[in-house]
FILUM-456534 format. One line per 8 residues: their letters; for each residue x, y, z of N, C-alpha, C. Coordinates in Angstrom, 3 decimals. Layout:
N
a> X Y Z X Y Z X Y Z; ...;
***
This chain:
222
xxxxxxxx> 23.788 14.406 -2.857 22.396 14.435 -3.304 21.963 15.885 -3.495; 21.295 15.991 -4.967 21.104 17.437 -4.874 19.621 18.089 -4.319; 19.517 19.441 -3.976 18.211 19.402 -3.702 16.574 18.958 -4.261; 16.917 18.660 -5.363 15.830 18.637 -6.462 15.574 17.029 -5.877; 16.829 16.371 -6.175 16.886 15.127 -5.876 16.220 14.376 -4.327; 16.638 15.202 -3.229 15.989 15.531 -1.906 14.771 15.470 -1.981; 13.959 16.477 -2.576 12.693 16.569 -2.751 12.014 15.320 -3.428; 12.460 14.998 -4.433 11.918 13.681 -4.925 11.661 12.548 -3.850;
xxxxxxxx> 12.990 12.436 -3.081 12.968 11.212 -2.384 12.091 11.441 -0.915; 12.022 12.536 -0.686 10.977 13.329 0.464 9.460 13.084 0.033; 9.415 13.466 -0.942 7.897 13.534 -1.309 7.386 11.565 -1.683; 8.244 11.121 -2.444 7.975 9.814 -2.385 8.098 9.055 -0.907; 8.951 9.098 -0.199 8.693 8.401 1.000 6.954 8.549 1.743; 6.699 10.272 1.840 5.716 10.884 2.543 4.014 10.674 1.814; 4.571 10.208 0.214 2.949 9.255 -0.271 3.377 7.974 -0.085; 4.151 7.648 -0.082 4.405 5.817 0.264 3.800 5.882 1.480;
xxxxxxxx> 3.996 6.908 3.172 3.786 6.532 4.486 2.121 6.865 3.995; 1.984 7.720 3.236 0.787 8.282 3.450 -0.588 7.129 2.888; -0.281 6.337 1.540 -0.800 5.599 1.360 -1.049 4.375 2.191; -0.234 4.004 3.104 0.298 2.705 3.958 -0.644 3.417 5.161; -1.580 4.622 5.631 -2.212 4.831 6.438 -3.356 4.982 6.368; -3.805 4.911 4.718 -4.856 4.861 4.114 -5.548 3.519 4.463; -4.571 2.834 3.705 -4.920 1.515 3.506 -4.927 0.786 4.995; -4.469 0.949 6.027 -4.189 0.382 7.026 -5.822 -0.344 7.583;
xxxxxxxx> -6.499 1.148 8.013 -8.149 0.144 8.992 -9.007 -0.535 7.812; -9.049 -0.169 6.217 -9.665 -0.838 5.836 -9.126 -2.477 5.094; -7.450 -2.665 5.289 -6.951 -3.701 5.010 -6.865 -4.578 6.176; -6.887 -4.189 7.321 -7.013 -5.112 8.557 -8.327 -5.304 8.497; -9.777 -4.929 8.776 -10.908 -5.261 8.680 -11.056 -6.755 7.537; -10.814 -6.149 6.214 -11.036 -7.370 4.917 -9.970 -8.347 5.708; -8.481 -7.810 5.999 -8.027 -9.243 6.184 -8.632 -10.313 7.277; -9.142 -9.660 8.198 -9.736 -10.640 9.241 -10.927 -10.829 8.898;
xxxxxxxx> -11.984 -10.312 8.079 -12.880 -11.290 7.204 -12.472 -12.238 6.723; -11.910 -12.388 6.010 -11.510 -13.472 4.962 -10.564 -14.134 6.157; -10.114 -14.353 7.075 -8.865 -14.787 7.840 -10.482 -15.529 8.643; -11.004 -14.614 9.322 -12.052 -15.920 10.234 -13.595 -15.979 9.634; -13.833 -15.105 8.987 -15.435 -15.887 8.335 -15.577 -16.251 6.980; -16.704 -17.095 6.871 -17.122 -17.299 6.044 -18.394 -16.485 5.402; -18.144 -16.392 4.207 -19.770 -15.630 3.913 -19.891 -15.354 2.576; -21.028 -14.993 1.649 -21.106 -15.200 0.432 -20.527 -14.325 -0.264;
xxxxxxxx> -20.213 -14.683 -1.354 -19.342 -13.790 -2.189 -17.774 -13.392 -1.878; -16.944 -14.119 -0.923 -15.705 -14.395 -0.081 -14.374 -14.399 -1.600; -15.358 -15.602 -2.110 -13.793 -15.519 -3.093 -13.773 -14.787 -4.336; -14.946 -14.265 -4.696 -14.910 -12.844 -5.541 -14.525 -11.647 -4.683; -14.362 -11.635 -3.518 -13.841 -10.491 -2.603 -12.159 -10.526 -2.876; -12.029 -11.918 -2.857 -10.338 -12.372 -2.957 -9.754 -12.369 -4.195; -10.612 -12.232 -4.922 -10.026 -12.168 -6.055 -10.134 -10.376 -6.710; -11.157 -10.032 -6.440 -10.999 -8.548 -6.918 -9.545 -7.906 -6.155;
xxxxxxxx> -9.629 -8.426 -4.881 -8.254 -7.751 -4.129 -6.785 -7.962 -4.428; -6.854 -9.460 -5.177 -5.458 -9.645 -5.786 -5.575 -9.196 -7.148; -6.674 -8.569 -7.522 -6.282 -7.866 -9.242 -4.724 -6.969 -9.613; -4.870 -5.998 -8.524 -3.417 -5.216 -8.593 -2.547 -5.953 -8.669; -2.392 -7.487 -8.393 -1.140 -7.921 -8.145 -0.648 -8.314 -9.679; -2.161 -9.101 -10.146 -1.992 -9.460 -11.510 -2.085 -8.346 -12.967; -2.847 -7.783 -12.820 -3.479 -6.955 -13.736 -1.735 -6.058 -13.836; -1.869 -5.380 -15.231 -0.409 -4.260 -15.353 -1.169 -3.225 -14.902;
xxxxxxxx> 0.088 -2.448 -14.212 -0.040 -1.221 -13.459 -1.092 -0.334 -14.545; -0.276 -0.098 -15.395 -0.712 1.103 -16.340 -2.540 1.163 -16.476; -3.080 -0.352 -16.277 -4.169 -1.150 -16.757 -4.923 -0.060 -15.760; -4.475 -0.550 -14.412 -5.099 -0.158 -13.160 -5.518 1.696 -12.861; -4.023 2.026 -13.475 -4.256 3.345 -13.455 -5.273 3.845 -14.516; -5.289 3.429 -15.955 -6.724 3.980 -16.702 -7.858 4.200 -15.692; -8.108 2.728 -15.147 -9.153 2.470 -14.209 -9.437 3.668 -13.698; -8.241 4.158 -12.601 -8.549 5.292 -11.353 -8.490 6.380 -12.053;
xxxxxxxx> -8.152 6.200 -13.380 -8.289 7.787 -14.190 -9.604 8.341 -14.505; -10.596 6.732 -15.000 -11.809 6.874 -15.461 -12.517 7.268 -14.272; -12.384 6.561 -13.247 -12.859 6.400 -11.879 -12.837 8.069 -10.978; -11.540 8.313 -11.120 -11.414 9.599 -10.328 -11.513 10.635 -11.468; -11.213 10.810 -12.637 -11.679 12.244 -13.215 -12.442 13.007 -13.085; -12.139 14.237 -13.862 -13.281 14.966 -13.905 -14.628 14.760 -14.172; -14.564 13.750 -15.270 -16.239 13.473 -15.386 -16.488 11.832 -15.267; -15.479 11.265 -14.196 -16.094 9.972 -13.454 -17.032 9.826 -12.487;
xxxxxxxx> -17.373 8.893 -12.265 -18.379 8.797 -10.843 -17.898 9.389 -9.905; -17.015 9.099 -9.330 -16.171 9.847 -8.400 -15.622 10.829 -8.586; -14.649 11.323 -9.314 -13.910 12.612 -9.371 -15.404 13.433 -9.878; -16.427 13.700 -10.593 -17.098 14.619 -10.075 -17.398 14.849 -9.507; -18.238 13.899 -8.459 -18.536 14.013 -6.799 -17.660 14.788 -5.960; -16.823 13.895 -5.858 -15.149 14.695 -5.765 -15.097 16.417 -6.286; -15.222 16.407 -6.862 -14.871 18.183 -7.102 -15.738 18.841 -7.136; -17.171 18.366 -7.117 -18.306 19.066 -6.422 -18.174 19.493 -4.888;
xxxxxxxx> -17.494 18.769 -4.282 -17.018 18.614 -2.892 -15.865 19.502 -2.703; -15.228 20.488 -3.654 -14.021 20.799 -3.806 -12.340 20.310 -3.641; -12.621 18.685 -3.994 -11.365 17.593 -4.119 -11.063 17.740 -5.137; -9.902 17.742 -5.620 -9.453 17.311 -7.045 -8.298 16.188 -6.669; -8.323 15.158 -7.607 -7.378 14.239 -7.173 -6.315 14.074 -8.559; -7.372 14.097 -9.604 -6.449 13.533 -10.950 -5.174 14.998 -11.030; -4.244 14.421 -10.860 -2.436 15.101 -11.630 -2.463 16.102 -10.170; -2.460 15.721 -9.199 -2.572 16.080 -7.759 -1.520 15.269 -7.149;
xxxxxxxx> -1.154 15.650 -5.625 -0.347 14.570 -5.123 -1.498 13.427 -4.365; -2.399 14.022 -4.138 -3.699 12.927 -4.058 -3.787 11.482 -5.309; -3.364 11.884 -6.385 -3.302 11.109 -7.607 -2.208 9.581 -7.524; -1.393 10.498 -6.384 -0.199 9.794 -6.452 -0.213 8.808 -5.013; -0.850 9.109 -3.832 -1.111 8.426 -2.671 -2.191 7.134 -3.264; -3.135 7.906 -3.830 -4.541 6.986 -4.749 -3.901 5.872 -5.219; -2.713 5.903 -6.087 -2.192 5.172 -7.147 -1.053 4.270 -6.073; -0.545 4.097 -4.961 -0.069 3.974 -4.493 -0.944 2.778 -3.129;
xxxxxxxx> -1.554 3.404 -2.789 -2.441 2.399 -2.039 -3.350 1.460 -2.500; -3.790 2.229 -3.956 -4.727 0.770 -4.515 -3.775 -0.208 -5.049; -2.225 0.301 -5.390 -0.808 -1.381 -6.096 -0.563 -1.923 -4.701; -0.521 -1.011 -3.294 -0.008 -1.457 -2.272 -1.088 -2.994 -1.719; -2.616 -1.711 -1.310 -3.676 -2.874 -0.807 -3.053 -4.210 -0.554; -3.622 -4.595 -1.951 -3.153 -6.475 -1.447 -1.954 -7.275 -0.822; -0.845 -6.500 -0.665 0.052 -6.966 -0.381 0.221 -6.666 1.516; -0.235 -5.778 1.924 -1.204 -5.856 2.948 -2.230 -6.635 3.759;
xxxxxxxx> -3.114 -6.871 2.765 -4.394 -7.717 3.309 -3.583 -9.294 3.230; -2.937 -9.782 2.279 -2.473 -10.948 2.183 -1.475 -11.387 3.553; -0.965 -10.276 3.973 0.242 -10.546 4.906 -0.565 -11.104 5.908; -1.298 -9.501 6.652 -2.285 -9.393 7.404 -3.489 -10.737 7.960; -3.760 -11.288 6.592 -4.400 -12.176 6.808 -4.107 -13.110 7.208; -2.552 -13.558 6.355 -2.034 -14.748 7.074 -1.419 -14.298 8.726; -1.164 -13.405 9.157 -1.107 -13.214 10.602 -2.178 -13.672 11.224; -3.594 -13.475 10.887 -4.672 -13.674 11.838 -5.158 -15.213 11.798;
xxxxxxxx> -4.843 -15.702 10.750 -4.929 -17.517 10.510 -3.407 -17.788 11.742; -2.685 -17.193 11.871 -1.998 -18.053 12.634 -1.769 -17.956 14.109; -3.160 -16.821 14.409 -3.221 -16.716 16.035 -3.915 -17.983 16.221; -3.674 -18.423 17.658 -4.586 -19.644 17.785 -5.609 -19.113 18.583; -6.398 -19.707 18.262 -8.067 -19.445 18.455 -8.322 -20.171 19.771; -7.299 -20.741 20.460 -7.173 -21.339 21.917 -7.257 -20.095 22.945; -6.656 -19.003 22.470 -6.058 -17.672 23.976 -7.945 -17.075 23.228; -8.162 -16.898 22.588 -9.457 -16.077 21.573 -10.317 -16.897 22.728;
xxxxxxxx> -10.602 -17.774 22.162 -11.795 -18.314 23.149 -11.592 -19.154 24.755; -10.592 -18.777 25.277 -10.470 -18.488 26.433 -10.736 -17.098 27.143; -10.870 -15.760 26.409 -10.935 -14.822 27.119 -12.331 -14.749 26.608; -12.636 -15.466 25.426 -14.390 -15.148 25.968 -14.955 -16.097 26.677; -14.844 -17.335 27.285 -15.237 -17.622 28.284 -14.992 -17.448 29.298; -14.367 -16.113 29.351 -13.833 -15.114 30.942 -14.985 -14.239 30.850; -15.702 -13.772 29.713 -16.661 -12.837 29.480 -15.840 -11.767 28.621; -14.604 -11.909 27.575 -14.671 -10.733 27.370 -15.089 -10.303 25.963;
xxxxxxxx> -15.662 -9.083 25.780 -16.327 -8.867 24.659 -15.668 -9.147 23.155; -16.037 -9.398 22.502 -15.281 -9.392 20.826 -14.344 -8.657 20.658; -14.744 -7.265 20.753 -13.442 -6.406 20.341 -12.454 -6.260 21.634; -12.542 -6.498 22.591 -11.771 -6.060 23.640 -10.672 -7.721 23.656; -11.245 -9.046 22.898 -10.440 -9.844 22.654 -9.526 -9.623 21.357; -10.000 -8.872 20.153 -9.337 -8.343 19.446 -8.607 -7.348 19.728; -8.262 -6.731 20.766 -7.553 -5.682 21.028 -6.343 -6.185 21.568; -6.283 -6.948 22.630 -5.931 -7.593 23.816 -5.035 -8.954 23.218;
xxxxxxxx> -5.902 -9.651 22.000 -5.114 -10.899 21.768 -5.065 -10.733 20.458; -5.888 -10.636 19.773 -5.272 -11.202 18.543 -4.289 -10.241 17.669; -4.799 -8.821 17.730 -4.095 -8.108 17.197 -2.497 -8.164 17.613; -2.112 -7.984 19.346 -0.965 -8.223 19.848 -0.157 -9.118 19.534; -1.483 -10.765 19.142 -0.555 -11.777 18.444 0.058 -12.355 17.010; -0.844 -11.089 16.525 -0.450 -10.916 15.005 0.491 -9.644 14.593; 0.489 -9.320 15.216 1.051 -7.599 15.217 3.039 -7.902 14.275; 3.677 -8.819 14.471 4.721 -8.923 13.519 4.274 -9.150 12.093;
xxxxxxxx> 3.196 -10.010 12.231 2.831 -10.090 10.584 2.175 -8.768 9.557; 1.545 -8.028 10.670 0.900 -7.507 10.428 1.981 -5.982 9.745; 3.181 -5.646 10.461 3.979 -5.014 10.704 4.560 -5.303 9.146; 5.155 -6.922 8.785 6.016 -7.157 8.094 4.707 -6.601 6.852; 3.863 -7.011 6.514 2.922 -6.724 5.297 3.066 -4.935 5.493; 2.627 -4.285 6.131 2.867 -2.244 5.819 4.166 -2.266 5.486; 5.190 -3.040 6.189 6.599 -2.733 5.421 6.295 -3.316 3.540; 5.948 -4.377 3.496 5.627 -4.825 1.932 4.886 -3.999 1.175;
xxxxxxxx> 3.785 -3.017 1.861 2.972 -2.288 1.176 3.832 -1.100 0.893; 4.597 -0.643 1.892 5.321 0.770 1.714 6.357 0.630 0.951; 6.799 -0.553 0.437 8.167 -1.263 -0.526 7.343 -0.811 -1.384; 6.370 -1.630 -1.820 5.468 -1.650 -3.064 4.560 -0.689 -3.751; 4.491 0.499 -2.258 4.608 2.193 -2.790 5.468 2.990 -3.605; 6.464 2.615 -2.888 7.794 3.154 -3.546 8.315 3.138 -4.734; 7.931 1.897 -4.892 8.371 1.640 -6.756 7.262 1.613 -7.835; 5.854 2.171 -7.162 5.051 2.628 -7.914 5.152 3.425 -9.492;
xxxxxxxx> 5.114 2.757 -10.574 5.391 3.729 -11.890 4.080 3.838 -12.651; 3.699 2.367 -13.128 2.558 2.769 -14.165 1.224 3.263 -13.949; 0.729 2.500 -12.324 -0.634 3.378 -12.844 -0.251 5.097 -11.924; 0.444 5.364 -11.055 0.856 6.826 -10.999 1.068 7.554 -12.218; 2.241 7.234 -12.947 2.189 7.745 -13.896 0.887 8.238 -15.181; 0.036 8.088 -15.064 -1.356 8.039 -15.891 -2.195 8.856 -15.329; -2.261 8.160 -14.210 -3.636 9.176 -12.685 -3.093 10.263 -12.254; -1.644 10.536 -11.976 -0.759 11.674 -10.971 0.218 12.277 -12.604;
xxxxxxxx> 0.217 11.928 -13.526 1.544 12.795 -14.147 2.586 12.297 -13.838; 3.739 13.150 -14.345 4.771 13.802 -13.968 5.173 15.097 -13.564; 4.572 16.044 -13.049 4.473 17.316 -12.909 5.797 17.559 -11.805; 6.925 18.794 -12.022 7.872 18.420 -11.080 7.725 19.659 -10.077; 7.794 18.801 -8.772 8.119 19.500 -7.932 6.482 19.083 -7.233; 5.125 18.318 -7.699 3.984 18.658 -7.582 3.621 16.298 -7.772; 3.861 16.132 -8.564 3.567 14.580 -8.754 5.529 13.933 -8.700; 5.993 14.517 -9.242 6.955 13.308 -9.608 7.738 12.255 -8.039;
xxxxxxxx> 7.854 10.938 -8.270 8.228 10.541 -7.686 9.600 9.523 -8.031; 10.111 8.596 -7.022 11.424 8.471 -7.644 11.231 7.375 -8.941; 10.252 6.540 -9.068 10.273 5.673 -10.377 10.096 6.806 -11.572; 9.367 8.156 -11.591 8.949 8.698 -12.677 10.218 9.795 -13.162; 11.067 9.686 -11.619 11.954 10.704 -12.079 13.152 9.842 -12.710; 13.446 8.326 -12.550 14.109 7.741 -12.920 13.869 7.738 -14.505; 12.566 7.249 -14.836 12.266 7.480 -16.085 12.502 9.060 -17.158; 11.791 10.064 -16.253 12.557 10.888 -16.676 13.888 11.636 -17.487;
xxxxxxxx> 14.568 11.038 -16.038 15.768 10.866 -16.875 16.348 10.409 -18.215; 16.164 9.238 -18.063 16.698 8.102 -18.845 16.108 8.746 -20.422; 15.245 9.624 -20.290 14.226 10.082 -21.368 15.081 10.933 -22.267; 16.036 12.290 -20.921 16.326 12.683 -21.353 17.596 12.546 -21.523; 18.508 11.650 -21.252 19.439 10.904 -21.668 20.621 11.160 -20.705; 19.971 11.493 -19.506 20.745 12.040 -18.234 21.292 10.826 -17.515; 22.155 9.571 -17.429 22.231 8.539 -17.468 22.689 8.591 -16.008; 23.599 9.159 -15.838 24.423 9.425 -14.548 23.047 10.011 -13.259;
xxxxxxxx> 22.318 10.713 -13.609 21.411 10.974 -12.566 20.480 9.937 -12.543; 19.991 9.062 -13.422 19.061 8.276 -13.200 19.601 6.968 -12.424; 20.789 6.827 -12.604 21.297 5.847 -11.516 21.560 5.926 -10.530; 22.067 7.271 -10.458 21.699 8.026 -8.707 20.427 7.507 -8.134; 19.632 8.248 -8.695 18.208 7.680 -8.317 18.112 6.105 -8.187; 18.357 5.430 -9.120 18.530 4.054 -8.694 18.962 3.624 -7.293; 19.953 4.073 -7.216 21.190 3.686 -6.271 20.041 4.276 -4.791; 19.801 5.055 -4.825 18.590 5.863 -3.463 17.438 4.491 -3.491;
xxxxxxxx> 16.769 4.381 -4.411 15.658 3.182 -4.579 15.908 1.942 -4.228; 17.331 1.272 -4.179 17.786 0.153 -4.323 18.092 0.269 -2.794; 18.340 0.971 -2.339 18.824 1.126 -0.398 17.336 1.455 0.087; 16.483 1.842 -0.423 15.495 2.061 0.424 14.252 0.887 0.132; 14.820 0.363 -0.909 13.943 -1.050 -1.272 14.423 -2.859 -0.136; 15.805 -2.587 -0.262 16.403 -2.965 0.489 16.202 -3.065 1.569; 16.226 -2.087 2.255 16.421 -1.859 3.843 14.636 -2.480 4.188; 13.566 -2.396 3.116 11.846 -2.148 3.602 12.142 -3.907 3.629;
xxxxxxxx> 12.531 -4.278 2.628 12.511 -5.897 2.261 13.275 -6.870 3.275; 14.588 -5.913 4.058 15.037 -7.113 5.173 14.014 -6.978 6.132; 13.954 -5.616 6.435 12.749 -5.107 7.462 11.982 -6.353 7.902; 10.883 -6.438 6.714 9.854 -7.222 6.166 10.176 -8.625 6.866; 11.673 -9.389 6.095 11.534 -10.379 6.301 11.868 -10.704 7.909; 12.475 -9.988 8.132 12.763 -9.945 9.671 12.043 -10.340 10.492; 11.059 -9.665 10.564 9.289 -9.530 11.398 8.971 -10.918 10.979; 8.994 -11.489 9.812 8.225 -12.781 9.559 8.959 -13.764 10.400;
xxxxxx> 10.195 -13.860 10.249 11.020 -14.654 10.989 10.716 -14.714 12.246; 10.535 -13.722 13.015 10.352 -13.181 14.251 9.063 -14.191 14.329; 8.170 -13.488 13.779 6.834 -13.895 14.088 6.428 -15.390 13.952; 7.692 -15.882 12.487 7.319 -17.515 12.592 7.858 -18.398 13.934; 8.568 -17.598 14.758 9.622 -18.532 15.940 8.367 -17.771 16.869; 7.252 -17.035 16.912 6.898 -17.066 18.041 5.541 -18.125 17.989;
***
């Protein structure tokens, strides 16, 4: 592996972890909304959140381009504040946690539908407070599902291309990651390195996906 190559696969792992920590307190919160209450506007919540899944990447990224630019709602705010995100490695975590999100909240959620609400309302008729039963039980008893979905989100970082590519560039050494450097390649007709790269993507896609299913297994026998 050469160094250039190193760096690629360094910097993509480190916005894949980085996005997967983004997304973490505000994808557990929505998932246990939607997992135990009810309340208005629930399945337009559920449905804006599975857009990434459906919608094409590229679609999504215009979005965060319009959204985060220079003269969006946000990216001016943003760089009034002295942030810049658009063709940043910020561009590329951004683009990365909003394809990841749902695949997260979906896991997540189904973890918290399958604690039983028997140990939950036994420790509050011990007296114990809401969150200190969420600390204590449910999270502990969801915690494989919860585990296997950040492994799905950080898979689904990784192979991030279209809307990165749009919001973050290709800039090397600064945005590129391993889907853009794969493309790259192939662009410039470097055939033998872009399958390298493959071959790195395909073991590290691999390894997130037994991961993944592992934990579920786990978690369905407990």
């Amino acid at each position: 592996m050469s160094v250039e190559t190193a760096q690629i696969v360094c910097f993509t792992l480190g916005a894949a972890a980085q996005s997967v920590v983004c997304i973490l307190p505000p994808g557990l919160a929505l998932a246990w909304l939607l997992a135990r209450k009810r309340w208005r506007g629930k399945t337009l919540v559920e449905t804006l959140v599975a857009l990434p899944l459906i919608m094409p990447p590229v679609a999504t990224g215009l979005i965060l381009l319009r959204l985060f630019g220079r003269r969006g709602p946000l990216g001016a705010w943003l760089e009034r504040a002295g942030v810049e995100i658009v063709f940043t490695w910020r561009a590329v975590v951004l683009a990365m946690a909003v394809m990841s999100f749902p695949l997260l909240v979906r896991s997540a959620r189904s973890a918290f539908e399958g604690v039983d609400r028997d140990f939950e309302d036994a420790a509050h008729n011990l007296g114990s407070p809401p969150w200190r039963v969420f600390v204590a039980i449910t999270l502990p008893l969801a915690m494989n599902g919860i585990v296997a979905g950040l492994v799905l989100a950080f898979a689904r970082a990784l192979g991030e291309f279209g809307a990165t590519i749009l919001v973050a560039g290709m800039i090397p050494g600064r945005t590129t990651t391993l889907p853009t450097a794969i493309y790259h390649s192939i662009q410039l007709g470097q055939d033998a390195e872009a399958f390298g790269l493959v071959g790195v993507s395909v073991v590290i896609a691999f390894t997130a996906i037994w991961l993944s299913e592992w934990l579920l297994r786990r978690a369905a026998r407990r």
